[in-house]
C-alpha positions as protocol buffer text, in pm:
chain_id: "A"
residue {
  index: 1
  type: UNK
  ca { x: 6687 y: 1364 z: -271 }
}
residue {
  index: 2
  type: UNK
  ca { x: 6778 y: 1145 z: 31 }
}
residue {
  index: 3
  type: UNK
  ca { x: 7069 y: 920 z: -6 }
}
residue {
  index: 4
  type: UNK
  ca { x: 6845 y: 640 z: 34 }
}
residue {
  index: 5
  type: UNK
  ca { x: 6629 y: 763 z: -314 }
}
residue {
  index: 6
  type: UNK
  ca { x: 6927 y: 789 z: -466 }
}
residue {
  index: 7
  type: UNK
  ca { x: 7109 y: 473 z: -423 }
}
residue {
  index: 8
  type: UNK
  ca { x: 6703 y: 282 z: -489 }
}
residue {
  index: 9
  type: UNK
  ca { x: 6552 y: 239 z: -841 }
}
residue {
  index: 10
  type: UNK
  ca { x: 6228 y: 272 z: -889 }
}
residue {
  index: 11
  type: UNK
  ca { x: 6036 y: -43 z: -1029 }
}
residue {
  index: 12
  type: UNK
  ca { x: 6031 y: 113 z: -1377 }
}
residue {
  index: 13
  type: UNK
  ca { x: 6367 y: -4 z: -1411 }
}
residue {
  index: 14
  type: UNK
  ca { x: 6179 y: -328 z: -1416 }
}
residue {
  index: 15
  type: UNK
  ca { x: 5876 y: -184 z: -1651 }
}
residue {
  index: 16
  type: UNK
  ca { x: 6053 y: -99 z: -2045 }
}
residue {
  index: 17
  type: UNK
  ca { x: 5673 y: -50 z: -2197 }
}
residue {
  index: 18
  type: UNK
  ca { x: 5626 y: 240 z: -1856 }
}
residue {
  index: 19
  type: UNK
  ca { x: 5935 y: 403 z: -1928 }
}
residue {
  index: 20
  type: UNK
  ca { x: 5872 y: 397 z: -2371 }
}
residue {
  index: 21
  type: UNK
  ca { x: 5532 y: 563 z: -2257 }
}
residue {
  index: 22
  type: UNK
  ca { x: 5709 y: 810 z: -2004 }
}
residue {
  index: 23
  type: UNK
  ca { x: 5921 y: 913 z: -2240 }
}
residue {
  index: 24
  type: UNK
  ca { x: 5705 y: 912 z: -2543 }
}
residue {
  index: 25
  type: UNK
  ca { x: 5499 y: 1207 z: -2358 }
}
residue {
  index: 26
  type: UNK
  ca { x: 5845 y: 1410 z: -2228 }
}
residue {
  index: 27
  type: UNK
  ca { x: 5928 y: 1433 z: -2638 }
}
residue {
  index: 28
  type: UNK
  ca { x: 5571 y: 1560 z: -2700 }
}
residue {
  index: 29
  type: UNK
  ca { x: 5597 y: 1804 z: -2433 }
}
residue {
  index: 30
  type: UNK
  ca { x: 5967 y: 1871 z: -2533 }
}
residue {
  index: 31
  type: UNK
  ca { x: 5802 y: 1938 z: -2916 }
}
residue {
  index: 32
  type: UNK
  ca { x: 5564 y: 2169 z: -2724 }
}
residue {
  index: 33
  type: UNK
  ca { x: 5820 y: 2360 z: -2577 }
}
residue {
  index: 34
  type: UNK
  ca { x: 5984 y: 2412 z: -2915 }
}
residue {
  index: 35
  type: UNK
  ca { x: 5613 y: 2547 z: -3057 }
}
residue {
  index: 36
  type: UNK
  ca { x: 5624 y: 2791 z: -2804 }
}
residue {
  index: 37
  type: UNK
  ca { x: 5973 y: 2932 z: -2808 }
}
residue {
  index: 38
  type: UNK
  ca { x: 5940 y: 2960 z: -3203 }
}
residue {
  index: 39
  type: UNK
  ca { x: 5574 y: 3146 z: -3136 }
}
residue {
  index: 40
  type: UNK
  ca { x: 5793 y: 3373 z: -2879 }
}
residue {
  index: 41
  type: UNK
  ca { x: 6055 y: 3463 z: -3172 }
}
residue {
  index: 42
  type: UNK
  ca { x: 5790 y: 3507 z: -3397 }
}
residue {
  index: 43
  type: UNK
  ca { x: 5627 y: 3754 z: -3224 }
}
residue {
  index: 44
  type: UNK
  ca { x: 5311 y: 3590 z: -3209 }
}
residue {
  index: 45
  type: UNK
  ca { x: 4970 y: 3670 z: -3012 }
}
residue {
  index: 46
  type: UNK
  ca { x: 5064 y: 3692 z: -2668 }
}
residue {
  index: 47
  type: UNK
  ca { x: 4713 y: 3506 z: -2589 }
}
residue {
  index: 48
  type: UNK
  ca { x: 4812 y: 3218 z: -2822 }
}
residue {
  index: 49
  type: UNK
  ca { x: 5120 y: 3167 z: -2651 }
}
residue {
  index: 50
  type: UNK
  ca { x: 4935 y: 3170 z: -2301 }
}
residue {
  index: 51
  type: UNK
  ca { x: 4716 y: 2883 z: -2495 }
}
residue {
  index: 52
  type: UNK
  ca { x: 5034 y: 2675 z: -2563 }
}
residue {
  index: 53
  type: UNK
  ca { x: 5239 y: 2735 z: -2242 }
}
residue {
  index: 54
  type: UNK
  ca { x: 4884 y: 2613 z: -2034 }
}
residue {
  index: 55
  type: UNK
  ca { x: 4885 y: 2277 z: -2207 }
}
residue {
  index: 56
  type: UNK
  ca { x: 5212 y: 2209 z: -2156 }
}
residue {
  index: 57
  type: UNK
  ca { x: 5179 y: 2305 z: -1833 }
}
residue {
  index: 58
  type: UNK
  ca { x: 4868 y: 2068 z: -1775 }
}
residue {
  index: 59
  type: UNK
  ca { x: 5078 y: 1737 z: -1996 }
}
residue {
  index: 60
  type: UNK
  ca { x: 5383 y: 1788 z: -1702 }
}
residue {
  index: 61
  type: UNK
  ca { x: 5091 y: 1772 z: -1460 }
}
residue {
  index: 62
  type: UNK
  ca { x: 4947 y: 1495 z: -1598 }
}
residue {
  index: 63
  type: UNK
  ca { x: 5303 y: 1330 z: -1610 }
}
residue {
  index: 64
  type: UNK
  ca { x: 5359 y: 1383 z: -1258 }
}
residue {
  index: 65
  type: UNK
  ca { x: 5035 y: 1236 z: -1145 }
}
residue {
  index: 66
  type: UNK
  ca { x: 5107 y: 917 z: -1345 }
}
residue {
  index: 67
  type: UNK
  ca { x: 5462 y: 920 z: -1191 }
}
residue {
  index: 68
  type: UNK
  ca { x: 5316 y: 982 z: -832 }
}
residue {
  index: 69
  type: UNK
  ca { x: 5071 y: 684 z: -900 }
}
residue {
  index: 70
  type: UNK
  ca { x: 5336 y: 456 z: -1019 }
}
residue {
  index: 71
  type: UNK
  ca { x: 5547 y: 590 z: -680 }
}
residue {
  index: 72
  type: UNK
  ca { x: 5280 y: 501 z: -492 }
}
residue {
  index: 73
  type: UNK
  ca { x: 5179 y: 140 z: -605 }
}
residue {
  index: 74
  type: UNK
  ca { x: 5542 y: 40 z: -592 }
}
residue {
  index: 75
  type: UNK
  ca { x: 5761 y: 199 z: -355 }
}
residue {
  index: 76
  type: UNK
  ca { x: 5515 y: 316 z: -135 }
}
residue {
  index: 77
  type: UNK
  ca { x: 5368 y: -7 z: -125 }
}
residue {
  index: 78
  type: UNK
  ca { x: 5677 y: -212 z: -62 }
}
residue {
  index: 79
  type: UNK
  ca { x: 5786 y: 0 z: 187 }
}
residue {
  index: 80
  type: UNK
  ca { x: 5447 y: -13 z: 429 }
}
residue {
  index: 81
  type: UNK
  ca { x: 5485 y: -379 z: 360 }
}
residue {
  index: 82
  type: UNK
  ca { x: 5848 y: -359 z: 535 }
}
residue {
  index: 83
  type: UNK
  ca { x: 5774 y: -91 z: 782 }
}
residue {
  index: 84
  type: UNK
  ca { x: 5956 y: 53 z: 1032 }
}
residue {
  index: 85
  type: UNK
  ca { x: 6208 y: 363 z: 905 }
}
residue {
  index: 86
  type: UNK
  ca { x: 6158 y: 260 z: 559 }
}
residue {
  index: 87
  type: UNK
  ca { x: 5850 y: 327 z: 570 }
}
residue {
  index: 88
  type: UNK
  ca { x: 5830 y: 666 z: 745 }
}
residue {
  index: 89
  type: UNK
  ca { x: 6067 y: 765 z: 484 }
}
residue {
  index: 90
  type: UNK
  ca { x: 5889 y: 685 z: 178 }
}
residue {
  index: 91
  type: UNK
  ca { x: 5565 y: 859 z: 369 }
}
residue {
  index: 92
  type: UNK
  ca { x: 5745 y: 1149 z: 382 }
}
residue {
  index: 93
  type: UNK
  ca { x: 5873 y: 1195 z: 47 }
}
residue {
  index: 94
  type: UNK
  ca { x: 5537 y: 1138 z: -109 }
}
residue {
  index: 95
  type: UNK
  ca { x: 5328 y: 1387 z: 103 }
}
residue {
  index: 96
  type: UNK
  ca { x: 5650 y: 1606 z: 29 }
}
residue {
  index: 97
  type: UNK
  ca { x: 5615 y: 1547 z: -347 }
}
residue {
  index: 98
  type: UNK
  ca { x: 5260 y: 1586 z: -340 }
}
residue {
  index: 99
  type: UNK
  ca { x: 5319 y: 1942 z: -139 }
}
residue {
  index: 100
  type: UNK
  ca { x: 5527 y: 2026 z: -438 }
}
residue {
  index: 101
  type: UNK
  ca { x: 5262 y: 1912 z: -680 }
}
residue {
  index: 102
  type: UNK
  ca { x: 5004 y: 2099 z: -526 }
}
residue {
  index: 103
  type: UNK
  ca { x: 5200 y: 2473 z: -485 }
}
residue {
  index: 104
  type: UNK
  ca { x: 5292 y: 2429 z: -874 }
}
C-alpha cells in the first residue's frame, strides 16, 4: 500500500450501514471457515469439503467485487474529478487490484 492509501480513508468511514453489511458477510464467511476446518478434523468427504472451501471462495469474491465497486464510485471518482497525480495513482491501484482479482 502506497503511503498515500494509507494515510486516506475510504468513504466508508463516512457509510456505518456499508461497513455493518461488510462486516456482516466477513462473520458469515469467518463461520464458513470454521465449517470447514471442523469437516477437515472430522475427517469428512474430501468432495464435501471441496463443496465448502468453493463457496467461500466465491462469498470473498463476491466481497471484493462489492469493495472494488465501492473503490471505484468513490475514490476513483474523486480522484478523476481532481486529476493530475492523484489521479494516475488511484488508476493504478485499481487496474492493480483488479490484476490481483483476476489471477485469484
Amino acid at each position: 500500500m502506497s503511503d498515500t492509501a494509507a494515510e486516506q480513508h475510504g468513504h466508508l468511514e463516512h457509510d456505518a450501514e456499508a461497513v455493518q453489511a461488510h462486516l456482516k458477510r466477513l462473520r458469515r464467511i469467518e463461520g464458513q471457515v470454521r465449517g470447514i476446518q471442523r469437516m477437515v478434523e472430522e475427517e469428512k468427504y474430501c468432495i464435501d469439503i471441496l463443496t465448502q472451501v468453493s463457496a467461500v471462495t466465491k462469498a470473498l469474491q463476491s466481497l471484493a467485487l462489492v469493495l472494488l465497486d465501492d473503490h471505484m464510485a468513490h475514490c476513483l471518482v474523486d480522484a478523476a474529478r481532481k486529476g493530475g497525480a492523484e489521479q494516475e495513482e488511484k488508476l493504478k491501484e485499481a487496474s492493480e487490484a483488479i490484476a490481483r482479482l483476476v489471477r485469484s
